[in-house]
DSSP file (Angstrom, degrees, kcal/mol; ACC not computed):
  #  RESIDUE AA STRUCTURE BP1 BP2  ACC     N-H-->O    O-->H-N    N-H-->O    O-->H-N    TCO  KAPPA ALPHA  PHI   PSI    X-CA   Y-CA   Z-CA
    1    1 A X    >>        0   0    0      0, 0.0     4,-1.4     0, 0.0     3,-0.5   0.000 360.0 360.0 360.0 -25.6    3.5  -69.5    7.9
    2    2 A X  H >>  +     0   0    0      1,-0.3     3,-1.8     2,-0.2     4,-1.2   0.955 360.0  55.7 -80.5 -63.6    4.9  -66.5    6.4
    3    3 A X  H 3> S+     0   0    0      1,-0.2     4,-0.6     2,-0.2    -1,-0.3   0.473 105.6  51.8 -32.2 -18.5    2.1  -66.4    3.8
    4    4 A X  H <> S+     0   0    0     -3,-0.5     4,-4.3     2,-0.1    -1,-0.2   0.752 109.7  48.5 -47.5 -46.3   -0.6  -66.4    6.4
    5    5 A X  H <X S+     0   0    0     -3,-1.8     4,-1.4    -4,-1.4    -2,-0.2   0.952 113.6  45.1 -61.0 -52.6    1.1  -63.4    8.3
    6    6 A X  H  X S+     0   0    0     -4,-1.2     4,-2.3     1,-0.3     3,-0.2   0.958 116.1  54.1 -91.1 -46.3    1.5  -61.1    4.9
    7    7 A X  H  X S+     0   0    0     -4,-0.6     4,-2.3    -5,-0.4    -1,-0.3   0.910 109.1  41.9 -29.6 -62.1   -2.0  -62.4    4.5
    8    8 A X  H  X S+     0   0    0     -4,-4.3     4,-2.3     1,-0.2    -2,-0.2   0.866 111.1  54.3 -39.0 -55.3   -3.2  -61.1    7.9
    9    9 A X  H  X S+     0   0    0     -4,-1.4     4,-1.0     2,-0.2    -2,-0.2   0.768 110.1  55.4-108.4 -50.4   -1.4  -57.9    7.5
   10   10 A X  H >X S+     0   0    0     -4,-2.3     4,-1.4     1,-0.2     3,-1.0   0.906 105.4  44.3  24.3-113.1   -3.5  -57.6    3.9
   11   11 A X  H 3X S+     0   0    0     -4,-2.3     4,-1.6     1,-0.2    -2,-0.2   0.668 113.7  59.8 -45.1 -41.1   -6.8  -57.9    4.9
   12   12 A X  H 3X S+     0   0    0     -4,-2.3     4,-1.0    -5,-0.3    -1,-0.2   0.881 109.1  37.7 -63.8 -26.7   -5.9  -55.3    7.9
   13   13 A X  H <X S+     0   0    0     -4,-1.0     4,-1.2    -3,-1.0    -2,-0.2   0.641 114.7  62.6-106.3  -2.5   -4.9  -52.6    6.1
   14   14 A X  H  X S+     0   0    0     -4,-1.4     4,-2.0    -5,-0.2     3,-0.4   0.920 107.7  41.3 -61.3 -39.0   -7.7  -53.5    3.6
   15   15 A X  H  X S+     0   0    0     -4,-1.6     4,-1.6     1,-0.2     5,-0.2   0.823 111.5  57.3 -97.7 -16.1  -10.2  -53.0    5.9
   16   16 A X  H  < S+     0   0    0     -4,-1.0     4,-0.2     2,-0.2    -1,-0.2   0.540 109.9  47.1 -51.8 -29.2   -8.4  -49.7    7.5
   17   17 A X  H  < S+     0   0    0     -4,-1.2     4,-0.4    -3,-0.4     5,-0.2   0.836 111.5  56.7 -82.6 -40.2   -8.5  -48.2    4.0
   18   18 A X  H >X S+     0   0    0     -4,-2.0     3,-1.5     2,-0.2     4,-1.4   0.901 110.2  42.5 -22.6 -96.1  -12.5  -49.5    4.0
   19   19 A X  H 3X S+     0   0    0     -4,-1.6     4,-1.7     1,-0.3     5,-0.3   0.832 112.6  51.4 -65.5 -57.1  -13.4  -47.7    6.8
   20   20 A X  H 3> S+     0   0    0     -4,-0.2     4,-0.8     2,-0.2    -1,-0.3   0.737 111.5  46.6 -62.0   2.5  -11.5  -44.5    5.9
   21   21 A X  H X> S+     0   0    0     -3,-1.5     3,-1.5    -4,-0.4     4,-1.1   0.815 109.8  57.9 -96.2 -56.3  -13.0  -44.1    2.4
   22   22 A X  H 3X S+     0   0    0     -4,-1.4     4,-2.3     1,-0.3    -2,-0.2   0.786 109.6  38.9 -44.7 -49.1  -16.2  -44.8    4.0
   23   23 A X  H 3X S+     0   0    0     -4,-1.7     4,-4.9     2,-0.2    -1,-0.3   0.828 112.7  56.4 -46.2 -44.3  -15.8  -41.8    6.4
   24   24 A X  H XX S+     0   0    0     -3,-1.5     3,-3.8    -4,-0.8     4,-2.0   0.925 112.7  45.9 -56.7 -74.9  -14.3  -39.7    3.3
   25   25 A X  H 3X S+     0   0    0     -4,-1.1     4,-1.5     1,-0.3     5,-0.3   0.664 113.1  52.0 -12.5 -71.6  -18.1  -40.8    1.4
   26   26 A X  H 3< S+     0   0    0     -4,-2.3    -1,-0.3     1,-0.2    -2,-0.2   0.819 111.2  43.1 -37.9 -53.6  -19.9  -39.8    4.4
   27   27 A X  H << S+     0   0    0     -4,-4.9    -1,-0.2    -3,-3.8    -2,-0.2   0.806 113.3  46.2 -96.5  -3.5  -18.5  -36.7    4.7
   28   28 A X  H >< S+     0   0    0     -4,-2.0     3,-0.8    -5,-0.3    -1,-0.2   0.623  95.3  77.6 -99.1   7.7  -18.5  -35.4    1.1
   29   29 A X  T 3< S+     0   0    0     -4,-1.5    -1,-0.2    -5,-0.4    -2,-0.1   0.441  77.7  85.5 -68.0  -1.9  -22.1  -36.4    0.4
   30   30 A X  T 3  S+     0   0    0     -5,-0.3     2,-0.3    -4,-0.1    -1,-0.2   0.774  78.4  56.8 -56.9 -40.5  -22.6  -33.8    2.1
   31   31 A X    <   -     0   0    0     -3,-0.8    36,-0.0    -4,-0.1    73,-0.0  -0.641  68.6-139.7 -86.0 150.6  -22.5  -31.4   -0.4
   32   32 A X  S    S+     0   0    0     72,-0.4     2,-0.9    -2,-0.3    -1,-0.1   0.728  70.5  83.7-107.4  -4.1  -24.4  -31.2   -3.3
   33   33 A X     >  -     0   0    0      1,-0.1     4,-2.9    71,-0.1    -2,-0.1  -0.680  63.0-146.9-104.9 160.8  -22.7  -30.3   -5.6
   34   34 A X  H  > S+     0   0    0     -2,-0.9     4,-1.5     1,-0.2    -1,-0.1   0.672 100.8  61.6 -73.5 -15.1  -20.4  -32.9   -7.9
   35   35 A X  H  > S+     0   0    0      2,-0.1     4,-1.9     3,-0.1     5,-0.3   0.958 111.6  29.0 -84.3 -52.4  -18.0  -30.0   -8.2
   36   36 A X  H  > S+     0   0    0      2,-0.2     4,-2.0    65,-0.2     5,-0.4   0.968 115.2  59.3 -53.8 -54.8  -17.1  -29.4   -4.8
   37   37 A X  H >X S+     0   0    0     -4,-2.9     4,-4.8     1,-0.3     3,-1.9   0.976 115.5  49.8 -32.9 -63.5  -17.6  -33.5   -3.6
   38   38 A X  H 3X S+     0   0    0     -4,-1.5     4,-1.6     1,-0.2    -1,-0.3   0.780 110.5  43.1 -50.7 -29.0  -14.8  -33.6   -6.5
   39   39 A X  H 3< S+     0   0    0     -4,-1.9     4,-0.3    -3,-0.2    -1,-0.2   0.515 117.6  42.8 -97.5  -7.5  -12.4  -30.8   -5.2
   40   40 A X  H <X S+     0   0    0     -4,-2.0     4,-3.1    -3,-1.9     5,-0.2   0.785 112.4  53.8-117.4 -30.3  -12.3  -31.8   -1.5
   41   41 A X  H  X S+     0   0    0     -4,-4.8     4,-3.0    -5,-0.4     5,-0.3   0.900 107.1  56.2 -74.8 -12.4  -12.0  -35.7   -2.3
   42   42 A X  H  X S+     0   0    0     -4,-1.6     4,-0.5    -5,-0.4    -1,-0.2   0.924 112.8  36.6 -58.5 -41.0   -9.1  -34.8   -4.4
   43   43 A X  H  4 S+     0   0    0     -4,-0.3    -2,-0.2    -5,-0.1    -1,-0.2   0.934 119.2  49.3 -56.1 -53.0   -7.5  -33.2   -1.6
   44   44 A X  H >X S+     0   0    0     -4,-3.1     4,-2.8     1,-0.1     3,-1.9   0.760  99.1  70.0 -80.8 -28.3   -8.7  -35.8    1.1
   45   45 A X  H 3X S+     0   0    0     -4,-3.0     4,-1.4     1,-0.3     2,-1.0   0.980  98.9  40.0 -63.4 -69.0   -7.7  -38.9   -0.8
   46   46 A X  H 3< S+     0   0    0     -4,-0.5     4,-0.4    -5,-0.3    -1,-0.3   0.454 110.3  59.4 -70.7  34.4   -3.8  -38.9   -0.8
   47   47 A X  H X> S+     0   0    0     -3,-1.9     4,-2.5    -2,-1.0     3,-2.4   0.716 106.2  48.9 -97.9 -66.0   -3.9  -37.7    2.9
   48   48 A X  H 3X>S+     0   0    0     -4,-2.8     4,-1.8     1,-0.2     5,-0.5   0.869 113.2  54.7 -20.8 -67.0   -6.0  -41.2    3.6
   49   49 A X  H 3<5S+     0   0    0     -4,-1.4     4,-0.5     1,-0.2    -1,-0.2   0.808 112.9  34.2   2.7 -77.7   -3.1  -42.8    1.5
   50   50 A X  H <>5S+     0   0    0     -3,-2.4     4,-1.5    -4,-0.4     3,-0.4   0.864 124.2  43.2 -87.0 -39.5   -0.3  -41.6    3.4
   51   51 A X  H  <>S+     0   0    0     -4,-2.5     5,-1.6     1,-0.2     6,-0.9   0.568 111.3  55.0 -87.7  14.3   -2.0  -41.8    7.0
   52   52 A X  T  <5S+     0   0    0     -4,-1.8     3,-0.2    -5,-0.3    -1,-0.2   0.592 102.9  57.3 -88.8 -32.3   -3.7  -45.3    6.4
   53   53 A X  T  4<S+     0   0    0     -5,-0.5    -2,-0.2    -4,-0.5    -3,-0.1   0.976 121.2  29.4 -47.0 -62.5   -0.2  -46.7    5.6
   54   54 A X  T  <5S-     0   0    0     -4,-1.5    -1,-0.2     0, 0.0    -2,-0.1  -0.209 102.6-126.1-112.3  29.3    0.7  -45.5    9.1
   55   55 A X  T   5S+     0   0    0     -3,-0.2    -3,-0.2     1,-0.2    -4,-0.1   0.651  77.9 115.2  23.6  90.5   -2.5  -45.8   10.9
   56   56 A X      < +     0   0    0     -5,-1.6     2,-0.3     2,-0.0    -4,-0.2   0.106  28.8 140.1-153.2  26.9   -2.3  -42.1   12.0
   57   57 A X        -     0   0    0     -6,-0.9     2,-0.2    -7,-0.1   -37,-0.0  -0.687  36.2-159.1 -91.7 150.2   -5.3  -40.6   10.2
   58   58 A X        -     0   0    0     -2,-0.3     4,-0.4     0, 0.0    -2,-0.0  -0.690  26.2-119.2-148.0 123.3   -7.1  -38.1   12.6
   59   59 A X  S    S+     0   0    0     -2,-0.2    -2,-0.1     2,-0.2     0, 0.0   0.552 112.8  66.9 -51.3  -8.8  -10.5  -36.7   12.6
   60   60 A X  S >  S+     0   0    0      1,-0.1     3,-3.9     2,-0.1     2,-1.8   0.969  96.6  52.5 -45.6-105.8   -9.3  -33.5   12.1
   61   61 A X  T 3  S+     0   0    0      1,-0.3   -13,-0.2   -14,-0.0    -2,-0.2   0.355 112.8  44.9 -40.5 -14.2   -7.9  -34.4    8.3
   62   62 A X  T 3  S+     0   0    0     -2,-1.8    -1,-0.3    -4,-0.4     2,-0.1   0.407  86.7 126.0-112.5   7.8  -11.7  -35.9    7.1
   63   63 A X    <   -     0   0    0     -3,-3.9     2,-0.2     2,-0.0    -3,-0.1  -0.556  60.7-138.8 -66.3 131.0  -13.3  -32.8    8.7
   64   64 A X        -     0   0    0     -2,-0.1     3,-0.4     1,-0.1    -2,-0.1  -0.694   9.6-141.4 -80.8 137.6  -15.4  -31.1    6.0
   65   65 A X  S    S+     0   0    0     -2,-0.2    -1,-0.1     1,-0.2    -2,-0.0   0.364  95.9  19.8-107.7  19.8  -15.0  -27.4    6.2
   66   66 A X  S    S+     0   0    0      4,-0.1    -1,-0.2     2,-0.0     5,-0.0  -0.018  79.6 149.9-139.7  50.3  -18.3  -25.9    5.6
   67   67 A X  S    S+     0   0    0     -3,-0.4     3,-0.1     2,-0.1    -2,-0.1   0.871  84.5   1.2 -45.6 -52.5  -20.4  -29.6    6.5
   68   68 A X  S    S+     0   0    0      1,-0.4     2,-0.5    -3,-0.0    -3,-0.0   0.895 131.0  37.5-123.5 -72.7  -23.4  -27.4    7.8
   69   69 A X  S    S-     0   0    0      1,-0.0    -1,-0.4     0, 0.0     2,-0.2  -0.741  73.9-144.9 -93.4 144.5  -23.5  -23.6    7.6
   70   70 A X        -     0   0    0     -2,-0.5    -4,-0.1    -3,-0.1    34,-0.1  -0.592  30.3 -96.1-101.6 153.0  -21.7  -22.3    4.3
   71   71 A X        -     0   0    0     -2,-0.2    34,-0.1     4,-0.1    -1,-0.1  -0.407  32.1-110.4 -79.7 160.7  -19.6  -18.8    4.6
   72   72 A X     >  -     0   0    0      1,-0.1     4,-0.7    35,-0.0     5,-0.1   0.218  34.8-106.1 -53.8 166.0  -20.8  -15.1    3.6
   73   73 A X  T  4 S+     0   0    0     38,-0.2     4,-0.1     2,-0.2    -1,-0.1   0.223 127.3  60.4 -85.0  12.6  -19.2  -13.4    0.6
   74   74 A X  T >> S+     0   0    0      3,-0.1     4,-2.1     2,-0.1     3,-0.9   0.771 107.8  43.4-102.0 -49.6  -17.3  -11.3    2.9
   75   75 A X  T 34 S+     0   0    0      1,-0.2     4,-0.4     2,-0.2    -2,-0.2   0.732 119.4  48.3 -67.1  -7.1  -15.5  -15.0    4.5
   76   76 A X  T 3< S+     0   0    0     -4,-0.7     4,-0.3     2,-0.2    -1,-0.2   0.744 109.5  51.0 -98.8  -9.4  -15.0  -16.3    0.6
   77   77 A X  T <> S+     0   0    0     -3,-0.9     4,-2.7     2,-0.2    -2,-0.2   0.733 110.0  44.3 -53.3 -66.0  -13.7  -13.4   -0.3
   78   78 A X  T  < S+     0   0    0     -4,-2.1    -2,-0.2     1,-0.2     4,-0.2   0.473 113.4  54.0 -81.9  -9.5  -11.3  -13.3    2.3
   79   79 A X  T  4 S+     0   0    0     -4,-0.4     3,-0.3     2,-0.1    -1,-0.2   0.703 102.8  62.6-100.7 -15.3  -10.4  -17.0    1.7
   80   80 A X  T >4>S+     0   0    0     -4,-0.3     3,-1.1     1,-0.2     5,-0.6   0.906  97.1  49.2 -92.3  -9.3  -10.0  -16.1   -1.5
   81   81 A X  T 3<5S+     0   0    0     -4,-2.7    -1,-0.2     1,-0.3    -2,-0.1   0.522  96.5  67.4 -52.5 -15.9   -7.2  -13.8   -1.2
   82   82 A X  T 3 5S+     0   0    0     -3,-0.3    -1,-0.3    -4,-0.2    -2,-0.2   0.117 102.0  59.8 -91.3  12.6   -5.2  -16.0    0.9
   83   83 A X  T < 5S-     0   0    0     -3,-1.1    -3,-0.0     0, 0.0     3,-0.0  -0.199 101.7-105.5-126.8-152.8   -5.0  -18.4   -2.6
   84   84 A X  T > 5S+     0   0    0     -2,-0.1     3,-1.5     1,-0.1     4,-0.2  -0.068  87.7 117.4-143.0   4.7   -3.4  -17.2   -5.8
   85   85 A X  G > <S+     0   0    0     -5,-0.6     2,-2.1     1,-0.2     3,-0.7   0.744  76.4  47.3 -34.8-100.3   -7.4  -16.9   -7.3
   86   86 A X  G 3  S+     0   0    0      1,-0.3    54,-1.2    53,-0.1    -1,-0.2   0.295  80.6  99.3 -50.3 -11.6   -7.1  -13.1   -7.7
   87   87 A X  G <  S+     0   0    0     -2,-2.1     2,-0.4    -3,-1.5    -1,-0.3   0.690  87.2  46.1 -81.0  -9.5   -3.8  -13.4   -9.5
   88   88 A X  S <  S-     0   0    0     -3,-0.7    52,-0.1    -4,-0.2    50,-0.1  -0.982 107.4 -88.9-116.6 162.8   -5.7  -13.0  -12.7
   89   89 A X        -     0   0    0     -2,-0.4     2,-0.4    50,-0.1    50,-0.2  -0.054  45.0-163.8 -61.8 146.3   -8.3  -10.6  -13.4
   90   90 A X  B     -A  138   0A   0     48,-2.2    48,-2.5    -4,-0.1    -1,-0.1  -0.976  17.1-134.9-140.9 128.6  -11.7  -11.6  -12.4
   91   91 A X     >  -     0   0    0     -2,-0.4     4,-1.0    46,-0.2    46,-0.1  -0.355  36.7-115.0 -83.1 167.6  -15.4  -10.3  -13.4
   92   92 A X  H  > S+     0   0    0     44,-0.3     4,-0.8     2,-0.2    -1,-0.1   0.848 117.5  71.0 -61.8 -33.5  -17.6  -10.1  -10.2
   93   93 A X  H >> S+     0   0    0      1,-0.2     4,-2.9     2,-0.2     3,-0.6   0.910 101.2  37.6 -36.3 -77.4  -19.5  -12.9  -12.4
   94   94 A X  H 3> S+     0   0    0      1,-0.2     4,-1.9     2,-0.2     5,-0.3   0.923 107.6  67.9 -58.2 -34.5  -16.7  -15.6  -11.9
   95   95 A X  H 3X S+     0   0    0     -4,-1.0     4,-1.5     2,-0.2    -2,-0.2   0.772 104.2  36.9 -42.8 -43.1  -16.3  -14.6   -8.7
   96   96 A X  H <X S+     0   0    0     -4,-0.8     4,-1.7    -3,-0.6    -3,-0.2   0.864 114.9  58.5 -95.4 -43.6  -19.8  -15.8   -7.5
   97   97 A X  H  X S+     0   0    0     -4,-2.9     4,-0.8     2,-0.2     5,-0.3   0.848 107.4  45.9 -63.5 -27.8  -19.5  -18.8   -9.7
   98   98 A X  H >X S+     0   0    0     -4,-1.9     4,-6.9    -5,-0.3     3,-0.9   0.968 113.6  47.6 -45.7 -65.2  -16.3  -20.0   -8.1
   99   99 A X  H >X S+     0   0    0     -4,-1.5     4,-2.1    -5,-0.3     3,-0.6   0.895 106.1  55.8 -62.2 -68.9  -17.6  -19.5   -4.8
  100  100 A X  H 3< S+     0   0    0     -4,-1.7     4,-0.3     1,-0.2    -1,-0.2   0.615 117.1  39.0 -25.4 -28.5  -21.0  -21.3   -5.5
  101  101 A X  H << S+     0   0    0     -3,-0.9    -1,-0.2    -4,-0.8   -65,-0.2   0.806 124.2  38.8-105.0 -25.2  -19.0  -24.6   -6.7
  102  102 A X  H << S+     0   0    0     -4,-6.9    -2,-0.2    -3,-0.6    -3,-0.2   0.994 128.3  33.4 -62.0 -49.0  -16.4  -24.4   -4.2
  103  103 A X  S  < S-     0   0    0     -4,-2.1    -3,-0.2    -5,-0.3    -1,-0.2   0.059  96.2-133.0 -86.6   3.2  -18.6  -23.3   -1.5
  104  104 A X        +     0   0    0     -5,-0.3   -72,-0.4    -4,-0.3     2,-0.2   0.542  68.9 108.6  31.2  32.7  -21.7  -25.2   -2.5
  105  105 A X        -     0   0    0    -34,-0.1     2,-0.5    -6,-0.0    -1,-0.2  -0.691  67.6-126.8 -84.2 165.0  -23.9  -22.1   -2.1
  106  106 A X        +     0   0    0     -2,-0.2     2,-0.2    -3,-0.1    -9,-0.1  -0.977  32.7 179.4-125.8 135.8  -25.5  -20.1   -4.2
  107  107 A X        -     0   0    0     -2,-0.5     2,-0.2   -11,-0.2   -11,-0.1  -0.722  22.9-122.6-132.7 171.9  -24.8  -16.4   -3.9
  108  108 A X    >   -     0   0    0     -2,-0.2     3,-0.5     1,-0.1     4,-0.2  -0.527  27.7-112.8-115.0-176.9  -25.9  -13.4   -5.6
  109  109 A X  G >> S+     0   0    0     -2,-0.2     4,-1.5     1,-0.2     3,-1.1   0.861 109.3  54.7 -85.5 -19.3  -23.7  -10.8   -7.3
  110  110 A X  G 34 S+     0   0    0      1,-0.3     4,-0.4     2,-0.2    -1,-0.2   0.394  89.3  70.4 -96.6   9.3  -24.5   -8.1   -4.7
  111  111 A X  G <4 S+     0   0    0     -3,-0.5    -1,-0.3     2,-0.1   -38,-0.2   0.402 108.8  34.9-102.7   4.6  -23.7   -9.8   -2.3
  112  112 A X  T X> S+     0   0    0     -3,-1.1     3,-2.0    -4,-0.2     4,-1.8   0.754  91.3  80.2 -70.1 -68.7  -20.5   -9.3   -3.5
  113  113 A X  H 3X S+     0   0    0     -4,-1.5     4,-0.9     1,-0.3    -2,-0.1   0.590  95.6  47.6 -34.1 -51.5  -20.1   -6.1   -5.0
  114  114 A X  H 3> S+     0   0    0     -4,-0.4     4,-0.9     2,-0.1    -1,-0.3   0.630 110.7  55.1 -49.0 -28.1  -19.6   -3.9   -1.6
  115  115 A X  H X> S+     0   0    0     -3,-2.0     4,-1.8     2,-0.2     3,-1.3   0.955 108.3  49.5 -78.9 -51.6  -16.9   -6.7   -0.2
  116  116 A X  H >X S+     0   0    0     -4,-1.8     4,-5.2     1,-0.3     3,-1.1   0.990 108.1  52.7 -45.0 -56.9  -14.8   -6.2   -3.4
  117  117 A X  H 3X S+     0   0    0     -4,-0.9     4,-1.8     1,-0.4    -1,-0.3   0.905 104.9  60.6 -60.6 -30.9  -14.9   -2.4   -3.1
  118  118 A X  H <X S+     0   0    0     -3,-1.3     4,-0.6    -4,-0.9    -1,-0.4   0.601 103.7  41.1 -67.0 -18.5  -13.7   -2.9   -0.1
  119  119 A X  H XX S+     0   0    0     -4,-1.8     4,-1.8    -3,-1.1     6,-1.2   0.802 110.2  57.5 -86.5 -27.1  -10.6   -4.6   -0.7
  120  120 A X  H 3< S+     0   0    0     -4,-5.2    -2,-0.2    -5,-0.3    -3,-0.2   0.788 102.3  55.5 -98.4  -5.0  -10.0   -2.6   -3.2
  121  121 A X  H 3< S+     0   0    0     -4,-1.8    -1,-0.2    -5,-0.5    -2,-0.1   0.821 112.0  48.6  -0.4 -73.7  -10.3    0.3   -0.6
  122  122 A X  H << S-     0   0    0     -3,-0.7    -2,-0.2    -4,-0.6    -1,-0.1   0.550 113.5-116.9 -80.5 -40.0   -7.9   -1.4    1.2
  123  123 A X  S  < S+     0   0    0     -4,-1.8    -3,-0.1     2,-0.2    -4,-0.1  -0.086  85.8 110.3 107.8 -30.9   -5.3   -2.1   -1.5
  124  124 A X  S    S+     0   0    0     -5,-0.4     2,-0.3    -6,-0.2    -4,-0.2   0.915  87.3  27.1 -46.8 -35.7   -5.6   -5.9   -1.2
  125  125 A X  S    S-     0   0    0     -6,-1.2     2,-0.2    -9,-0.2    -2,-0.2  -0.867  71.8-145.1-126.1 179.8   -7.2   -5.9   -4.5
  126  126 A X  E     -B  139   0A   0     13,-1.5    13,-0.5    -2,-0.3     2,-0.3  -0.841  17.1-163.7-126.2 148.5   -7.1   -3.5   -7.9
  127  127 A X  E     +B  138   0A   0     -2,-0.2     2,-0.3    11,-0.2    11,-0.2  -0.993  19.9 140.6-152.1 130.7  -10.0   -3.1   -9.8
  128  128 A X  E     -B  137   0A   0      9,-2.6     9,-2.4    -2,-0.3    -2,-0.0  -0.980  48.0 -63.2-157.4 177.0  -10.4   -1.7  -13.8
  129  129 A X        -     0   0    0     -2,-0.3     2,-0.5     7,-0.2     7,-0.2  -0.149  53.5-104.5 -43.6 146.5  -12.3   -2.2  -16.9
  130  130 A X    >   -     0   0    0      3,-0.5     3,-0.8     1,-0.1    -1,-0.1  -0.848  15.7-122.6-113.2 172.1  -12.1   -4.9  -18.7
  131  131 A X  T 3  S+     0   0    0     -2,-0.5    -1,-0.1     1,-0.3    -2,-0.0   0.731 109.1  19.7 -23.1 -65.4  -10.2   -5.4  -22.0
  132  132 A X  T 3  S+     0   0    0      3,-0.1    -1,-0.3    -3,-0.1     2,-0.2   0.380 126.0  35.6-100.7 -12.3  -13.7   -6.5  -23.9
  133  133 A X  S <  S-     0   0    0     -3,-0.8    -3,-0.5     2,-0.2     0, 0.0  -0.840  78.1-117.4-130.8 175.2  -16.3   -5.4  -22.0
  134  134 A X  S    S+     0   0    0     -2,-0.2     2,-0.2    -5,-0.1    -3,-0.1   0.718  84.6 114.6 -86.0  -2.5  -17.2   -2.3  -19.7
  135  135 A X  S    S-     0   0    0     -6,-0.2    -2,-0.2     1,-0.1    -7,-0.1  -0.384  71.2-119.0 -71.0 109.5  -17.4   -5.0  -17.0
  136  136 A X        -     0   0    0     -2,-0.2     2,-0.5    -7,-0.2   -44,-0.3  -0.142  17.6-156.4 -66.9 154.4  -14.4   -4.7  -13.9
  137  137 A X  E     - B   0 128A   0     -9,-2.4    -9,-2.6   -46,-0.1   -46,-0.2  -0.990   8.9-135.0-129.7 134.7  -12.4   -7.3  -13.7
  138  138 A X  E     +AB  90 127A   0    -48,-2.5   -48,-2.2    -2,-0.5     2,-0.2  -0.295  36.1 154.0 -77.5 163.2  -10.3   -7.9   -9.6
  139  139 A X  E       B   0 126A   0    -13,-0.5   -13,-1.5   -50,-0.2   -52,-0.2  -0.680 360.0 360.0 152.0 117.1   -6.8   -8.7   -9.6
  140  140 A X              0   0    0    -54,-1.2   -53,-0.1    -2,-0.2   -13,-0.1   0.385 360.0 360.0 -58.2 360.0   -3.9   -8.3   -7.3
């Protein structure tokens, strides 16, 4: 009898892990690019883990956060200062490629160029040559 039960108990939280991968799939096909799909199911998987164990996983926690419309260079900008990105120097050039694979847009460099100058306005960022080129490189 006990081998039926551990059985039961199996096959339940098999099919609770199913159905939450299936959700994860769903919502990072969403994107197109393979870099991003990669960076948010790394994140999403060991929260499924730990809240599939404990049946407490949320639709909040498999919400994609750019699903439909993707943010401005002014909001990617600003998200990326809230991360440790900036904490090495960065051409405007990496900048835009970052954001394009995180952000699964594609953005231009000038659409950049005024936000930067604006932080660094502001003091939130520093801006100087760089070492090897005449090219500025962003930095905290």
């Amino acid at each position: 009898m006990e081998y039926l039960d551990n059985t039961f108990s199996s096959t339940k939280s098999f099919n609770r892990f199913k159905e939450a991968y299936l959700q994860l799939a769903e919502a990072v096909n969403v994107f197109k690019s393979e870099a991003v799909q990669l960076v948010i199911a790394e994140r999403l998987v060991p929260l499924i883990h730990g809240s599939v164990e404990e049946n407490t996983i949320s639709e909040r926690q498999l919400t994609v956060p750019f699903p439909g419309k993707k943010p401005g260079a002014t909001k990617a900008i600003q998200q990326l200062l809230e991360t440790d990105y900036f904490n090495l120097p960065r051409t405007i050039g990496e900048i835009v490629d970052h954001c394009a694979t995180f952000f699964g847009k594609d953005y231009k460099t000038s659409e950049f160029s005024g936000v930067l100058s604006f932080h660094v306005k502001q003091g939130n960022l520093s801006r100087t040559e760089g070492q090897y080129s005449s090219r500025f490189v962003y930095f905290k």
